[in-house]
Residue frames as a rotation matrix with the C-alpha (Angstrom) as fourth column:
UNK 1
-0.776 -0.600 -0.192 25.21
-0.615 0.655 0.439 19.55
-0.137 0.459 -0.878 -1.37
UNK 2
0.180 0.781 -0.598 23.06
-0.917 0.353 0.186 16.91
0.357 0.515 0.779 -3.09
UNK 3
-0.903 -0.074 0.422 22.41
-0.314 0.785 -0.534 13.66
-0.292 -0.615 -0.732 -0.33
UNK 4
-0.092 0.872 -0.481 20.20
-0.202 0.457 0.867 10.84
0.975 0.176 0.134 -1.00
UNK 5
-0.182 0.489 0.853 17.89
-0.929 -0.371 0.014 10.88
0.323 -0.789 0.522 1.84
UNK 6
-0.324 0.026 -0.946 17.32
-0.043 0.998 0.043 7.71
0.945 0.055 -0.322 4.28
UNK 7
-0.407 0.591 0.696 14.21
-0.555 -0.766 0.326 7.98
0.726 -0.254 0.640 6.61
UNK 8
0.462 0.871 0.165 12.91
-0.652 0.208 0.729 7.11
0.601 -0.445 0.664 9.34
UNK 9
-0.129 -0.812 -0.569 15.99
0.081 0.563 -0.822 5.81
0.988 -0.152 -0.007 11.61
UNK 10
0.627 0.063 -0.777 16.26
0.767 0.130 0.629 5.23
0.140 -0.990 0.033 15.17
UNK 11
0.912 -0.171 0.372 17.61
-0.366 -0.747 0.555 7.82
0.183 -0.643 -0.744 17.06
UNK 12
0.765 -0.509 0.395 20.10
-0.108 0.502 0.858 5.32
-0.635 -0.699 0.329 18.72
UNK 13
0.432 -0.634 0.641 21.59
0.833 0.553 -0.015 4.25
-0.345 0.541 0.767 15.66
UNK 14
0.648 -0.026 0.761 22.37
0.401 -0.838 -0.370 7.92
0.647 0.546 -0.532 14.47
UNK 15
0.815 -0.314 0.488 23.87
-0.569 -0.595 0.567 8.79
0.113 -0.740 -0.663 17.63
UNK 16
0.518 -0.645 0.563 25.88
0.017 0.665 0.746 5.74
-0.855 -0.377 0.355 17.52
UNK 17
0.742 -0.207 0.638 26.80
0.575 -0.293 -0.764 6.79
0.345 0.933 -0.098 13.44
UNK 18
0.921 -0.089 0.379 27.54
-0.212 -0.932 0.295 10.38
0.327 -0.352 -0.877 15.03
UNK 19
0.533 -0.699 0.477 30.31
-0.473 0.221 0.853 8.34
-0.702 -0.680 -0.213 18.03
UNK 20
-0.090 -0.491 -0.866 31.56
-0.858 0.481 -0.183 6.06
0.506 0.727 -0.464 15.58
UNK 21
-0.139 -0.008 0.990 30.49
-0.331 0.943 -0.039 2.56
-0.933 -0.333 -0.134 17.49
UNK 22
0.301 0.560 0.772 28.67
0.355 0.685 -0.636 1.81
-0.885 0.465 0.007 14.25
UNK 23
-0.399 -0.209 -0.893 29.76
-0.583 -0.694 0.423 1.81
-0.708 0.689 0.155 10.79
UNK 24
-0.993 0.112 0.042 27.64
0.106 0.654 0.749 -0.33
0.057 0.748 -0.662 9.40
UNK 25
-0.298 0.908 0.295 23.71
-0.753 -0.033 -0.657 -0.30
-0.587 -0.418 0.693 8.89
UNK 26
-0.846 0.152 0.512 21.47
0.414 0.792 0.449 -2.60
-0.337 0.592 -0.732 7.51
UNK 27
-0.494 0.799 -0.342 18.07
-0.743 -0.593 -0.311 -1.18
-0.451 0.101 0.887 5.75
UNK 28
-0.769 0.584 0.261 15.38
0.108 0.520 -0.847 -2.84
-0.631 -0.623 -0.463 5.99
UNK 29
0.084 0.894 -0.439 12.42
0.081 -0.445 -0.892 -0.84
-0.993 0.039 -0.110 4.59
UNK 30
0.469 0.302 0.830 11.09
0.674 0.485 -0.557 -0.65
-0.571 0.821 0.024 0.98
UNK 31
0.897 0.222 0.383 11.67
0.436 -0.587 -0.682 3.00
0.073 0.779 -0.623 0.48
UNK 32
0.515 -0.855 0.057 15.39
-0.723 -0.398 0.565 3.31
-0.460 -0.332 -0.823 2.12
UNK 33
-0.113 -0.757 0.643 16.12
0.078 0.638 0.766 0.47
-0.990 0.137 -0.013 -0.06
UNK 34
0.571 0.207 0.795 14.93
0.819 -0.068 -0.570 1.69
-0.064 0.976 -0.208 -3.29
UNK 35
0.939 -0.343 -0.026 17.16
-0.329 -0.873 -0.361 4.96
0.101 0.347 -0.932 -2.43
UNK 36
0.244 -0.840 0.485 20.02
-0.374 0.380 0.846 2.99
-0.895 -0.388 -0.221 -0.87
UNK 37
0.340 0.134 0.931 20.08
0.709 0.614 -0.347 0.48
-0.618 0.778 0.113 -4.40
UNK 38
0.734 -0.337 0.589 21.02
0.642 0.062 -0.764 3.78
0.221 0.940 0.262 -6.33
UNK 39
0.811 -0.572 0.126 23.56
-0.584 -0.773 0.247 5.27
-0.044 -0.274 -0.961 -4.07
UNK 40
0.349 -0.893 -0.285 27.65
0.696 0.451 -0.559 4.49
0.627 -0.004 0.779 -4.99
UNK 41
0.406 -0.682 -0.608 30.68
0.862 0.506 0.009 4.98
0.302 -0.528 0.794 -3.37
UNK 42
-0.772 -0.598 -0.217 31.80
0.618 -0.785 -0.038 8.21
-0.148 -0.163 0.976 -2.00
UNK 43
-0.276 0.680 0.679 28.13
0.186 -0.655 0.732 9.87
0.943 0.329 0.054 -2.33
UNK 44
-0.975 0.105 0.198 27.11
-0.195 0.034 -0.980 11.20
-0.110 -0.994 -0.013 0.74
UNK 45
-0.420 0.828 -0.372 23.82
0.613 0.561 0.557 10.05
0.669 0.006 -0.743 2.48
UNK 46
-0.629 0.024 0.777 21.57
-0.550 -0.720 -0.423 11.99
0.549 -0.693 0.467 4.76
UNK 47
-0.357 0.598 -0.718 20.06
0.517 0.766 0.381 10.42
0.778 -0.235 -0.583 7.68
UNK 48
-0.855 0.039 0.517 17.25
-0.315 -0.831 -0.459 11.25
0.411 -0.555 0.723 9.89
UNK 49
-0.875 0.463 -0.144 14.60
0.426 0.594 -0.682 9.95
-0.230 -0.658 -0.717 12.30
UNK 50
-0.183 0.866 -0.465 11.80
-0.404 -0.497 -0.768 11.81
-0.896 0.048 0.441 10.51
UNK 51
-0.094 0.234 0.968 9.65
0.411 0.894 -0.176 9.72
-0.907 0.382 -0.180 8.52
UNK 52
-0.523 -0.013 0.852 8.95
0.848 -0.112 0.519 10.19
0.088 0.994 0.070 4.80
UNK 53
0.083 0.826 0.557 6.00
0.833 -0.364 0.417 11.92
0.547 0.430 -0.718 4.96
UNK 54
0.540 -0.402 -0.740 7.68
0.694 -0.284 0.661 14.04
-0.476 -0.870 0.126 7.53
UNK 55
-0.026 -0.994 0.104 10.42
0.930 0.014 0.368 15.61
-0.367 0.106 0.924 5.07
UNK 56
0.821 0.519 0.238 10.57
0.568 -0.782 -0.257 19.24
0.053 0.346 -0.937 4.93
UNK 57
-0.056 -0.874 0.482 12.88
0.175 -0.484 -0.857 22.18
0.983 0.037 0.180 4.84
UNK 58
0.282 -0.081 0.956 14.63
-0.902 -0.363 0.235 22.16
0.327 -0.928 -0.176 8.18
UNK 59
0.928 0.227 -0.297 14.50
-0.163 0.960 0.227 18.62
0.336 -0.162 0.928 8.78
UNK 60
0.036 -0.992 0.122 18.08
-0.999 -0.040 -0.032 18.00
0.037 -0.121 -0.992 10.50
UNK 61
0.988 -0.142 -0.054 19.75
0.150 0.966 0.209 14.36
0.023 -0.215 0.976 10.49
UNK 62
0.351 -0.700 0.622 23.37
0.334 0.714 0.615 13.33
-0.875 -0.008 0.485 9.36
UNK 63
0.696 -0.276 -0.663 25.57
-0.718 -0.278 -0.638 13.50
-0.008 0.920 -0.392 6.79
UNK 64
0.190 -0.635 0.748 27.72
-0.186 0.725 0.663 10.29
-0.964 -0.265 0.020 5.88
UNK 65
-0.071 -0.541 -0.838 29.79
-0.996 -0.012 0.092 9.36
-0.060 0.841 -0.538 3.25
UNK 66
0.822 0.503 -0.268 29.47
-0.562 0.792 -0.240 5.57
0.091 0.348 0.933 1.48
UNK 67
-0.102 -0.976 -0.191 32.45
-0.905 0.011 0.426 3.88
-0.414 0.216 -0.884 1.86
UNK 68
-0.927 -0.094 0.363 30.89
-0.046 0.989 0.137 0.15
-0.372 0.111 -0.922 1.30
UNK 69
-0.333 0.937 0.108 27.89
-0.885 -0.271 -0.378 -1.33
-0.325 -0.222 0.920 -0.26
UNK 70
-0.936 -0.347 0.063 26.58
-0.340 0.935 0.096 -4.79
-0.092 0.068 -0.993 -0.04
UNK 71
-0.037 0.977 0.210 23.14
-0.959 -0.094 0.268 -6.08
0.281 -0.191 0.940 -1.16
UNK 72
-1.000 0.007 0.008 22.24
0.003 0.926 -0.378 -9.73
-0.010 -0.378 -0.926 0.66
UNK 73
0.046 0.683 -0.729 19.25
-0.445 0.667 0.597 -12.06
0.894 0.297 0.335 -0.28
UNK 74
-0.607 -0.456 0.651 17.65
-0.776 0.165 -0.608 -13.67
0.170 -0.874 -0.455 3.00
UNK 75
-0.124 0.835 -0.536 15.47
-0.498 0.415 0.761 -16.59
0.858 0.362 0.365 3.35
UNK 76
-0.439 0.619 0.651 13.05
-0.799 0.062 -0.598 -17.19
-0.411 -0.783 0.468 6.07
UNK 77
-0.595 0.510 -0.621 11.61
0.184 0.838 0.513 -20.75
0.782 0.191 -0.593 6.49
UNK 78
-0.207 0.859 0.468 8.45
-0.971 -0.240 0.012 -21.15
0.122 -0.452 0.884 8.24
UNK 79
-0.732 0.205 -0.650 7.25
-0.088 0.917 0.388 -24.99
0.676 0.341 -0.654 9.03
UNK 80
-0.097 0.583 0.807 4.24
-0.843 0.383 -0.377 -26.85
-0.529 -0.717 0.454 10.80
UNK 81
-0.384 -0.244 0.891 3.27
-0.280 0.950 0.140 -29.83
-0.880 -0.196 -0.433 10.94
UNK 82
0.652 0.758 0.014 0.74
0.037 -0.014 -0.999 -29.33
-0.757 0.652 -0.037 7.66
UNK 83
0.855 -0.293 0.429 3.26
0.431 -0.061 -0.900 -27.50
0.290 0.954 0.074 5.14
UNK 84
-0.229 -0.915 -0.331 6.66
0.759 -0.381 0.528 -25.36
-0.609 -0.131 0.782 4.79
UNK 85
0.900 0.434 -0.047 6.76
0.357 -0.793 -0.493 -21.64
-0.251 0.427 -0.869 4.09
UNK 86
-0.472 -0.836 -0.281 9.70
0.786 -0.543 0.295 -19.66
-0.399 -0.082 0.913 2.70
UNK 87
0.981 0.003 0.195 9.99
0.109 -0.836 -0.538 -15.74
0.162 0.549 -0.820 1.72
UNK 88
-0.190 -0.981 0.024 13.20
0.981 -0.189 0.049 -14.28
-0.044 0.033 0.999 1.07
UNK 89
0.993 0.095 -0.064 14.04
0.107 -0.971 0.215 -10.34
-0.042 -0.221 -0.974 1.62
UNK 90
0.289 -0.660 0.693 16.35
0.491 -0.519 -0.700 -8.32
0.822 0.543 0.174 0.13
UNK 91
0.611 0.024 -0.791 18.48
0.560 -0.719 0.411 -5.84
-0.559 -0.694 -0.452 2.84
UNK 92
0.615 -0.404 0.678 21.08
0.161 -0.777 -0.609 -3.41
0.772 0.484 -0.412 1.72
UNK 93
0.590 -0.453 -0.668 23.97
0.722 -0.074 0.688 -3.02
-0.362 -0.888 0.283 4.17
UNK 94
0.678 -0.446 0.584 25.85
0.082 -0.745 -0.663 0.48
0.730 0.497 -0.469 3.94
UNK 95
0.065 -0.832 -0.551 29.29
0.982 -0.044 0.182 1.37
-0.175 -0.553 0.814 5.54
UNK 96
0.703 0.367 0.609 29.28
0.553 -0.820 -0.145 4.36
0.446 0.439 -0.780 6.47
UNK 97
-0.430 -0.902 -0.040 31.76
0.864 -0.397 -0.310 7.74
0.264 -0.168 0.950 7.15
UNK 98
0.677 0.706 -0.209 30.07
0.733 -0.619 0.282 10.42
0.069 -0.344 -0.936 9.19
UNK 99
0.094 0.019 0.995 30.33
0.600 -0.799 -0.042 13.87
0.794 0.602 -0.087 7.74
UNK 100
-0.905 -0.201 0.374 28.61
0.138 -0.972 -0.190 15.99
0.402 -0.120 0.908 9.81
UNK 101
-0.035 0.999 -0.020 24.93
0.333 -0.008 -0.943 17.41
-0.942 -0.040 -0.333 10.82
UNK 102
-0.782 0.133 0.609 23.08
0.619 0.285 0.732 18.37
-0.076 0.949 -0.305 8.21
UNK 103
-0.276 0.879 -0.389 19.67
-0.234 -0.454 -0.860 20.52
-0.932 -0.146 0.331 7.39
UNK 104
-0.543 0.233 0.807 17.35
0.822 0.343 0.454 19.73
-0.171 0.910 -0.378 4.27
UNK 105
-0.519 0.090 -0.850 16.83
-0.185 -0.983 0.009 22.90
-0.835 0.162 0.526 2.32
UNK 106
0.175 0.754 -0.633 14.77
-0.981 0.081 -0.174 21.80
-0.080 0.652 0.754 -0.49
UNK 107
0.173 0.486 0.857 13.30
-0.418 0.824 -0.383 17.71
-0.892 -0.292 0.345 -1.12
UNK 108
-0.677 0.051 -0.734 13.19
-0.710 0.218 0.669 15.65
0.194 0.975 -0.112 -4.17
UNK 109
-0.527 0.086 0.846 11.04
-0.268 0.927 -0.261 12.82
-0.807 -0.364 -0.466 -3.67
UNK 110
-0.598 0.393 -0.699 9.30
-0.693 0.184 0.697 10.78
0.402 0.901 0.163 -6.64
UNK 111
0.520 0.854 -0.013 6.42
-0.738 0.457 0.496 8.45
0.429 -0.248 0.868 -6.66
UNK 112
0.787 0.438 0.435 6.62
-0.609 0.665 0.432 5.24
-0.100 -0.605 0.790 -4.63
UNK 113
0.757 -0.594 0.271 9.44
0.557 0.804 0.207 3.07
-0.341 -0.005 0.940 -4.53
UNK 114
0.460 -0.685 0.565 11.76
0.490 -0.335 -0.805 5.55
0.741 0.647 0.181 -6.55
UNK 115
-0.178 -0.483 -0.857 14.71
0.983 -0.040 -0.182 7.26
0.054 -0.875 0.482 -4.12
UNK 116
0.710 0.679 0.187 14.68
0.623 -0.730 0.280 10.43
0.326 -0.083 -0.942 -2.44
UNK 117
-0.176 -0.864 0.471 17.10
0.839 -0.382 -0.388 13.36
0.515 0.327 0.792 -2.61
UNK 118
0.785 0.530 -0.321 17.50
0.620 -0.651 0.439 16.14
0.024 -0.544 -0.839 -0.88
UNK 119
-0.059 -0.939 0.340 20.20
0.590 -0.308 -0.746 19.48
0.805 0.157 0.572 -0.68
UNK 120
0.727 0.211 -0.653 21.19
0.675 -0.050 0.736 19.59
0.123 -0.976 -0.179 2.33
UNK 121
0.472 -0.773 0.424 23.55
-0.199 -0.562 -0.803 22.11
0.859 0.295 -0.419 4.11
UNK 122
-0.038 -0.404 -0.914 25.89
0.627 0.703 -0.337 21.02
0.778 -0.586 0.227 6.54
UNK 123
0.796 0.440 0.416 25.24
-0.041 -0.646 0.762 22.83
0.604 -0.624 -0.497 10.00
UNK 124
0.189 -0.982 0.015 28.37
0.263 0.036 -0.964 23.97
0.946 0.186 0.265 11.48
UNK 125
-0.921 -0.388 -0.038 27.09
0.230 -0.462 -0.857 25.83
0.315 -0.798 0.515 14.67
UNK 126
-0.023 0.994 -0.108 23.95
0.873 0.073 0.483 26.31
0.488 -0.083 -0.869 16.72
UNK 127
-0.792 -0.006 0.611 22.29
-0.089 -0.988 -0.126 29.47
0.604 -0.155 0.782 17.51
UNK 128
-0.623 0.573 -0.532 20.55
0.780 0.403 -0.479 29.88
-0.060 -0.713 -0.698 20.90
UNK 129
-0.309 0.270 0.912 17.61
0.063 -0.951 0.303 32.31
0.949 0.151 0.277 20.23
């Protein structure tokens, strides 16, 4: 199946995806929010603690299903006594519905900023060799 990829996660938070504690994430990062930004509802996502540059065939993570997607504008103030800073930052919160594991059998990725795909197959059963 065809999952847009989302890289570089904590362990913790996957495992807590995995239990259901957590059905929400927030993303942070430039290049899980350029892929997040063009996933809708009902697509599935794959997630996985192996960084971009990391992504090969084999890679295992997740498999979750969108159910929500919210994008939120944040602004940081900074002050001293001299001047006042602001920046604002963009997150992406997804709600998510966990699938399954997962393996990535073959990549998409595109240049910088642009999201990253991947067709994954869901892994149903481990083999001890």
């Amino acid at each position: 199946m065809r999952c847009y990829v989302l890289s570089g996660m904590a362990k913790g938070i996957i495992e807590d995806i995995m239990r259901g504690n957590v059905r929400t994430i927030e993303l942070r990062s430039a290049h899980n929010i350029a892929t997040a930004l063009r996933v809708n509802l009902g697509e599935c996502v794959f997630l996985t603690y192996s960084k971009t540059s990391d992504l090969t065939r084999g890679v295992s993570g997740i498999i979750a299903e969108v159910a929500g997607k919210e994008v939120v504008r944040q602004s940081l103030f900074y002050s001293s006594p001299h001047y006042i800073e602001e920046s604002e930052m963009a997150v992406v919160r997804l709600r998510l519905n966990p699938r399954g594991v997962g393996r990535i059998i073959q990549i998409k990725s595109g240049e910088l900023l642009e999201p990253i795909e991947a067709e994954v197959v869901e892994v149903t059963h481990f083999t001890a060799w």
